[in-house]
N, C-alpha and C positions, 0 to 999 in steps of 0.2 A: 504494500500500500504506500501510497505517496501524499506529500503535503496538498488537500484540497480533498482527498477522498474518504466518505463517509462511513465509518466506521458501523458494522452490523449492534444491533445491542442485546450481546452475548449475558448468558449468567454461568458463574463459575461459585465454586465453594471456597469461601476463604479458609482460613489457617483455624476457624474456631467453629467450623461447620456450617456458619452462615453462608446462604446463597447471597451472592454480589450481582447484582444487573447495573450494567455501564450505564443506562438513563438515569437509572439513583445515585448512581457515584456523581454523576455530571449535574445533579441539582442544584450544589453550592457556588460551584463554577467549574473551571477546566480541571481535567484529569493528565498528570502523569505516570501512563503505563509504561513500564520497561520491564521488559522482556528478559530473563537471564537461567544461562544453564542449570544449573544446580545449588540448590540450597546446601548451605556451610562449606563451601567449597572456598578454597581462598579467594580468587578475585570476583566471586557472587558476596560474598562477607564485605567485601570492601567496597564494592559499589553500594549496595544494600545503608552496609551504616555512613556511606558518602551523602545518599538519601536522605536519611533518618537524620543527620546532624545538621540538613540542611532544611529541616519541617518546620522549621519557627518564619523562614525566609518563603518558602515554599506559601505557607500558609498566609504571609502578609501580603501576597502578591495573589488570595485568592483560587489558589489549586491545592489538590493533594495527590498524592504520592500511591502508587497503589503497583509491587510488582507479581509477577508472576511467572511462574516456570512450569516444567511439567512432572514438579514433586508430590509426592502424595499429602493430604491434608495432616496429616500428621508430621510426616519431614517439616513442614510448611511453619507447623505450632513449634516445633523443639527451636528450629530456624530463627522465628520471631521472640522467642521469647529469652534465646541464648542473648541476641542482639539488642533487647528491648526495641526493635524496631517503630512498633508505634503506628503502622500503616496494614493496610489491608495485604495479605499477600495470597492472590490466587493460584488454585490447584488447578492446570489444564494437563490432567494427564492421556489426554486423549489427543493432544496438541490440538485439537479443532480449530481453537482459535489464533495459534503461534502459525498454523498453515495457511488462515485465511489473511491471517495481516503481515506474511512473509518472513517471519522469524521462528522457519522450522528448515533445516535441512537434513534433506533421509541421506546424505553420504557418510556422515560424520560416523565413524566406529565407535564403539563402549556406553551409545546412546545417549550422549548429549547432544540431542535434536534441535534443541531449543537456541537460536542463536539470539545474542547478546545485541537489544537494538530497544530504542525508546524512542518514547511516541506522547506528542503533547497533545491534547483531544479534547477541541472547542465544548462548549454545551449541546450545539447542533450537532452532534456526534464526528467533527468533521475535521482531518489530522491537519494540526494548524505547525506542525515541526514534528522532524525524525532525524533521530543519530543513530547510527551503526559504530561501532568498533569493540572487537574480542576482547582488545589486551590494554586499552586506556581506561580503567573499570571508576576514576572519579570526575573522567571526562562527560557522562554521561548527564550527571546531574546537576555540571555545573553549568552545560549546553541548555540543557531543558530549562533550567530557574531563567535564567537569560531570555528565552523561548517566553516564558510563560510572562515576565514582565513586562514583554515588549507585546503580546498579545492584548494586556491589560490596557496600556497605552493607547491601543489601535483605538 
């Protein structure tokens, strides 16, 4: 998916067995979803709490933070709660939705499918920024806050 294209509005299980729908996330304002391989992994750990340390900025600018991978809801809970993360984190173990919004690849061996990409997502459901990159893991969050201020401005 690319900046201008309207996002489906999926529901996933977060990390405490609540179903998450992307129209209810996007009620208070824009959503930051990022996408990332495996929960406690080192550079998912590090992007994650790059997030989390960044939710007080996040939140004065009007978005919140919400990642997802294709962990089981329990990986999901030990995950967020090692990190105090503080943010929603969805369970797509069926990638459905890492495939529809392009941050799934079936080549990858030992089953990290899930590629590492974030997506800033107006209230209209409709992606207003996107970053890819594997191995920059606090690049991501610091692109999106940027993303999401200058959205606010617009």
């Amino acid at each position: 998916m690319n900046v201008g294209d309207q996002v489906s509005d999926f529901e996933l299980e977060d990390e405490t067995r609540t179903p998450r729908r992307l129209s209810t996330l996007l009620e208070n304002g824009p959503v930051v979803l990022f996408f990332y391989p495996m929960a406690s992994s080192g550079g998912c750990t590090q992007e994650a709490c790059h997030f989390r340390d960044l939710a007080a900025e996040f939140a004065a600018a009007g978005a919140q933070t919400v990642g997802i991978s294709a962990d089981n809801v329990t990986k999901q809970s030990v995950f967020a709660t090692n990190h105090s993360l503080g943010y929603p984190l969805l369970s797509d173990t069926g990638h459905k939705v890492a495939k529809e919004m392009g941050a799934y690849r079936a080549w990858l061996p030992g089953g990290l499918h899930t590629r590492r990409r974030t997506f800033v997502i107006g209230q209209d459901r409709r992606i207003v920024a996107e970053f890819s990159s594997e191995s920059k893991f606090d690049e991501h969050a610091d692109a999106a806050l940027e993303a999401v201020k200058k959205h606010a401005a617009a």
